[in-house]
C-alpha positions in Angstrom: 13.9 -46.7 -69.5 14.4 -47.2 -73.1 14.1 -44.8 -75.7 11.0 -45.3 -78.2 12.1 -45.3 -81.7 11.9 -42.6 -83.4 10.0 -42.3 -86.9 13.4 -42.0 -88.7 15.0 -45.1 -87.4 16.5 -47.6 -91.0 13.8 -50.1 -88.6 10.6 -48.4 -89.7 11.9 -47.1 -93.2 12.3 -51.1 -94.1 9.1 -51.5 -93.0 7.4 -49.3 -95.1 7.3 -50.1 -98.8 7.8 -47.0 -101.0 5.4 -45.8 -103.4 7.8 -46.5 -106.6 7.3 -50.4 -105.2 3.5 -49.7 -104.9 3.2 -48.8 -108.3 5.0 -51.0 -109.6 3.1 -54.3 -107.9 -0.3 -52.9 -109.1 0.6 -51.1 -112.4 -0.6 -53.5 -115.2 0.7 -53.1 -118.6 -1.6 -51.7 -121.1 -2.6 -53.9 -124.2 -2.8 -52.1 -127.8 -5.6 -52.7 -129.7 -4.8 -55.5 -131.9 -3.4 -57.5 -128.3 -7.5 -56.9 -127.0 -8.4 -58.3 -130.9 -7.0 -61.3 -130.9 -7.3 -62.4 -127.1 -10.7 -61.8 -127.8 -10.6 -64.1 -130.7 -8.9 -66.7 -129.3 -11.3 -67.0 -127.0 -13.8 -68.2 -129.7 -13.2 -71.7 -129.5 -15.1 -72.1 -132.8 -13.4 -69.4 -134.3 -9.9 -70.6 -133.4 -10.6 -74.5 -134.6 -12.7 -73.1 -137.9 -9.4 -70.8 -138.9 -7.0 -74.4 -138.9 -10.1 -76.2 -140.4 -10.0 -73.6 -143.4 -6.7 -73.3 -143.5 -6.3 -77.6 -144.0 -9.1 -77.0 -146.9 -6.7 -74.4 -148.6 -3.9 -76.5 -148.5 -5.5 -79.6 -149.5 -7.3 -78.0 -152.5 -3.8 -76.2 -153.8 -1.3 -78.5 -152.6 -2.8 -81.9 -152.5 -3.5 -81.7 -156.1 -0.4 -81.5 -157.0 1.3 -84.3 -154.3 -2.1 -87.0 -155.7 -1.2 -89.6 -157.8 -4.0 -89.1 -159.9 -4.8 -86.2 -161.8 -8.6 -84.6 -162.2 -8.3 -85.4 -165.9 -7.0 -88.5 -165.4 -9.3 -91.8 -166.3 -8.2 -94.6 -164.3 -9.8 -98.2 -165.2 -11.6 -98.4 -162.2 -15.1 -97.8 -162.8 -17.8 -96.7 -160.5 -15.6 -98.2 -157.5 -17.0 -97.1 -153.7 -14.2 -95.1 -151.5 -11.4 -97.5 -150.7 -7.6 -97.1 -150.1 -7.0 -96.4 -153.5 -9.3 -94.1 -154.2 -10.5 -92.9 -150.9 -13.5 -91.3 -152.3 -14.5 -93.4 -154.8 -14.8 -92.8 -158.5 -17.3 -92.2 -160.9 -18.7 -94.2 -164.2 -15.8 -93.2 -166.9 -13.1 -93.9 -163.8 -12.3 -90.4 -162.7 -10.7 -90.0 -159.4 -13.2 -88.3 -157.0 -10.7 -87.0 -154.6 -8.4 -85.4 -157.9 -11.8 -83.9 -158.3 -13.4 -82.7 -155.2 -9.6 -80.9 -154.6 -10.2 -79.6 -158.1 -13.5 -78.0 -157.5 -12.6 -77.4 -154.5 -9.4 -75.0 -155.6 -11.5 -73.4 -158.4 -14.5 -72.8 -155.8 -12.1 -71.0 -153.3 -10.6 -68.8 -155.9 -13.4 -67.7 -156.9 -14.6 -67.0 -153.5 -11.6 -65.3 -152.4 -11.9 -63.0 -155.9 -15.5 -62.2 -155.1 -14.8 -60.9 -151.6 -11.6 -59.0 -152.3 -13.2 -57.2 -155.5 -16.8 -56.4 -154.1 -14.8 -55.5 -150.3 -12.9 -52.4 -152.3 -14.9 -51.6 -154.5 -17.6 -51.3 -151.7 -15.7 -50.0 -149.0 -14.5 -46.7 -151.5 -17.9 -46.1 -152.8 -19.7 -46.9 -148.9 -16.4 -44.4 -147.8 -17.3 -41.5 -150.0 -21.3 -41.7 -150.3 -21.0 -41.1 -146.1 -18.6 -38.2 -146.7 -19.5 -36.3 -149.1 -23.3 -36.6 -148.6 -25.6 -34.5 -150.1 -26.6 -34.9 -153.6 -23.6 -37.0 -154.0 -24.6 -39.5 -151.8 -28.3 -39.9 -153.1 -27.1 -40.8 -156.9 -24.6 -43.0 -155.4 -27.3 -45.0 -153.1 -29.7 -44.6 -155.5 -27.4 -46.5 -158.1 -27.0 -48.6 -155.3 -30.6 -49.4 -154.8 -30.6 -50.3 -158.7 -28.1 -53.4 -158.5 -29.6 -54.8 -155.0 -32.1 -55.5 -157.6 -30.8 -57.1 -160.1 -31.2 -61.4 -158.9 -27.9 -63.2 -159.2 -28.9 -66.1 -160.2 -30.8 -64.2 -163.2 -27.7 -61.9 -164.6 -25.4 -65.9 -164.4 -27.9 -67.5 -166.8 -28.2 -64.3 -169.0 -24.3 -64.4 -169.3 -23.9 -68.5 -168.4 -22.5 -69.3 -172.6 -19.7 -66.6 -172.3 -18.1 -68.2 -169.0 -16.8 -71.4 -171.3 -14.9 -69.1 -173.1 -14.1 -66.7 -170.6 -13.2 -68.4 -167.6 -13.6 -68.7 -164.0 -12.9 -65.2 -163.6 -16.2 -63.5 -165.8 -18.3 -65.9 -163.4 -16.2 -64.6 -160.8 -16.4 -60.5 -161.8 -20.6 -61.0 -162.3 -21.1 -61.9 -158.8 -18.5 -59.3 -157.3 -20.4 -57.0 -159.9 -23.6 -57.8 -158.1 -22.1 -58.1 -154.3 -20.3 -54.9 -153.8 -23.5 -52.7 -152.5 -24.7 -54.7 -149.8 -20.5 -53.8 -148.5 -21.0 -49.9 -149.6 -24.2 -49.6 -147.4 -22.2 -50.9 -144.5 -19.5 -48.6 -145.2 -21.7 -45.7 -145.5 -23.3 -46.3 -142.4 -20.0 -46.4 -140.4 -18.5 -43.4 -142.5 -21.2 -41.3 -141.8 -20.6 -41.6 -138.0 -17.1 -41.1 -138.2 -17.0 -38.2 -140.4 -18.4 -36.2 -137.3 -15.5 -37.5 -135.0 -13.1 -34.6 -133.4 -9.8 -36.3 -135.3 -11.7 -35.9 -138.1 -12.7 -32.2 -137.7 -9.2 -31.6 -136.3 -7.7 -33.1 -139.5 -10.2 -30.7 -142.1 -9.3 -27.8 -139.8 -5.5 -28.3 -140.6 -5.9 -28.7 -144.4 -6.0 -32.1 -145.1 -7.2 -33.2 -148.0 -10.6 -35.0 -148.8 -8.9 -37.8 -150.3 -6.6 -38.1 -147.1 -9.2 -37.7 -144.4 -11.2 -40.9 -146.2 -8.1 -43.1 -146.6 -6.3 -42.2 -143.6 -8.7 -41.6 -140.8 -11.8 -42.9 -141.8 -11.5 -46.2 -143.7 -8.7 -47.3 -140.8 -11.6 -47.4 -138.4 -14.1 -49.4 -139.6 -11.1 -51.8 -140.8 -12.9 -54.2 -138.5 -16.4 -54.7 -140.1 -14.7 -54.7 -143.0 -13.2 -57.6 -142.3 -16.3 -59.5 -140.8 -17.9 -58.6 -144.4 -15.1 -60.0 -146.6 -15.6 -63.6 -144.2 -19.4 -63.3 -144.7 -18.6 -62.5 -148.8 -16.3 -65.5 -149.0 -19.2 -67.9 -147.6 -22.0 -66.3 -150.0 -20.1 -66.2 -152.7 -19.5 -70.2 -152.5 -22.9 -70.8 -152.3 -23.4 -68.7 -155.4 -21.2 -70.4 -157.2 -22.1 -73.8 -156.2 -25.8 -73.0 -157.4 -25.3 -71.3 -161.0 -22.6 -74.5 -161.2 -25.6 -76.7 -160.3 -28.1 -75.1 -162.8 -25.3 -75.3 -165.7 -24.2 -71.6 -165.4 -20.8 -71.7 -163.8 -17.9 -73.2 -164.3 -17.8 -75.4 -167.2 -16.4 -79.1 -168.5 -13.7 -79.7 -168.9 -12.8 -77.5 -165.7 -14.8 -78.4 -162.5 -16.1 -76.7 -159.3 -17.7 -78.4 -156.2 -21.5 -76.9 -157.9 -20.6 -78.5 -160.7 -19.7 -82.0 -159.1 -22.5 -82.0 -157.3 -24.8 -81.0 -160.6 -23.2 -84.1 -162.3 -23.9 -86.8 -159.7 -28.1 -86.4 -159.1 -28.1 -89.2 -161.2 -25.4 -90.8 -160.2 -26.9 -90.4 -156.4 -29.8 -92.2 -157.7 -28.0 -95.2 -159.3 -26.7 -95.9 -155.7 -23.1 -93.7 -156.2 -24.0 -91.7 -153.3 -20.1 -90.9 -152.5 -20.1 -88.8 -155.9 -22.6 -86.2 -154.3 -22.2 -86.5 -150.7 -18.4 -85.7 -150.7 -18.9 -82.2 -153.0 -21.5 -81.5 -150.5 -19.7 -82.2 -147.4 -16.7 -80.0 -148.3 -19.3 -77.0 -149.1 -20.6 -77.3 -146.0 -17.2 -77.2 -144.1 -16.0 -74.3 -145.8 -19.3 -72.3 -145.5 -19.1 -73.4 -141.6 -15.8 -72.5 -140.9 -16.2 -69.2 -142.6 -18.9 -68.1 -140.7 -17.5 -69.5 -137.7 -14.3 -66.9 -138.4 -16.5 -64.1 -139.2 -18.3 -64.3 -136.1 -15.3 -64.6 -134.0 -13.8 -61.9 -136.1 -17.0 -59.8 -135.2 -16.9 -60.3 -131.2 -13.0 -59.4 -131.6 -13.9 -56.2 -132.9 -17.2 -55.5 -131.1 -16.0 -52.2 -129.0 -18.9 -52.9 -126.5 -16.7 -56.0 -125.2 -14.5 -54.2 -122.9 -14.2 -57.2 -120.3 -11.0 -59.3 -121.4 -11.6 -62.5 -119.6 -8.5 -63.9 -117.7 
């Protein structure tokens, strides 16, 4: 008869995997946040194709200028000639070059955009940060003073203050609407600071001495980083619209600097005389950077949704 083997034979210890090798076949490594944001992003097809659509629009507008063979100002002797190779969106009645023109607007609508969100995103996000804080009687004058700019129309305050922008610049056009954009950012804030400020890190951190100051720029603004970000996207789109309509009613930017409002003011007629290429193209831009904006912000806003714990594969 044979001997059965035993239970400490090399045979059954081959056999048998280990549980170091069991944890290392089913031990997954653990994403950080920002690896969850931005496979969540990418997985907003929309999202992903509106950020390289924007991006193309920012270079064009800043870089193409400068590579065109004709400049905004320049008057060429083609007059009121269709889009062709030469000038591939036409021109208007005096011979300007509608392409040296819609990438002119185009770079003076973007900046102001971009100005409006990053001004009324701070400014917001400090006063939303310590309204929620501090509460109290504090946060009820703030609100209140809050309450009092919400009213005051946009469109009124940039034909009250329309003459000085000739003289000014872009940028007074571009303070007045960051002046008037910043609450609808600080009730946000305030909402998301007054949950916050309740949180155990946050406790733990006035229990050890930390400053006021330090709590709100250290642990409480870091955390709602996210919708602050969806609200600059959302800024960037409004504040082109604005733009483009106090341009339209003869607010905004003015001659002999141009904005894609302002091109589009300057061709009703032209739209009626049968130039239809000097208002369409304006328009078609605004609509592809309002679009692709949005597009970002709500890809932006499912990235940082904490609710979306799932990560499809």
């Amino acid at each position: 008869m044979h001997d059965l083997p035993s239970e400490n034979t090399q045979t059954t210890g081959n056999l048998t995997p280990s549980a170091g090798q069991i944890e290392r076949e089913f031990t997954v490594k653990a994403r950080t946040q920002t690896q969850l944001v931005v496979r969540r992003f990418l997985q907003h097809k929309l999202a992903v194709v509106s950020v390289f659509v924007l991006v193309a629009i920012v270079l064009l507008a800043f870089v193409g200028g400068a590579l065109w063979h004709y400049s905004y100002t320049d008057i060429t002797p083609d007059n009121s000639v269709s889009p062709s190779a030469r000038h591939p969106f036409g021109t208007d009645n005096l011979g300007y070059d509608e392409f040296a023109r819609v990438m002119r607007g185009t770079q003076r609508s973007l900046e102001i955009a971009f100005t409006v969100a990053i001004l009324a995103t701070i400014v917001g996000t400090v006063w939303g940060a310590i309204a929620g804080y501090y509460r109290g009687i504090a946060d009820s004058a703030m609100m209140r003073f809050v309450d009092l700019v919400l009213t005051i129309p946009i469109i009124a305050a940039g034909a009250l203050l329309g003459h000085h922008f000739q003289s000014a610049g872009w940028w007074a056009l571009a303070l007045v609407i960051a002046g008037l954009s910043w609450p609808a950012v600080s009730r946000i804030v305030r909402g998301q600071t007054l949950s916050l400020r309740e949180k155990e890190y946050v406790e733990a951190a006035r229990a050890l001495g930390a400053k006021d100051s330090r709590i709100i720029f250290r642990h409480i603004l870091p955390n709602v980083i996210g919708q602050v970000i969806v609200v600059v996207t959302i800024l960037v789109a409004l504040a082109i619209l604005t733009e483009s309509s106090l341009s339209y009613l003869g607010f905004g930017v003015q001659a002999p600097d141009t904005s894609l409002g302002t091109l589009i003011a300057s061709a009703q007629t032209a739209l009626q005389g049968g130039q239809w290429w000097l208002f369409y193209f304006p328009g078609i831009m605004i609509i592809l950077i309002c679009l692709s904006v949005n597009f970002i912000g709500d890809g932006l806003r499912d990235a940082f949704d904490p609710s979306q714990q799932r990560v499809r594969a």
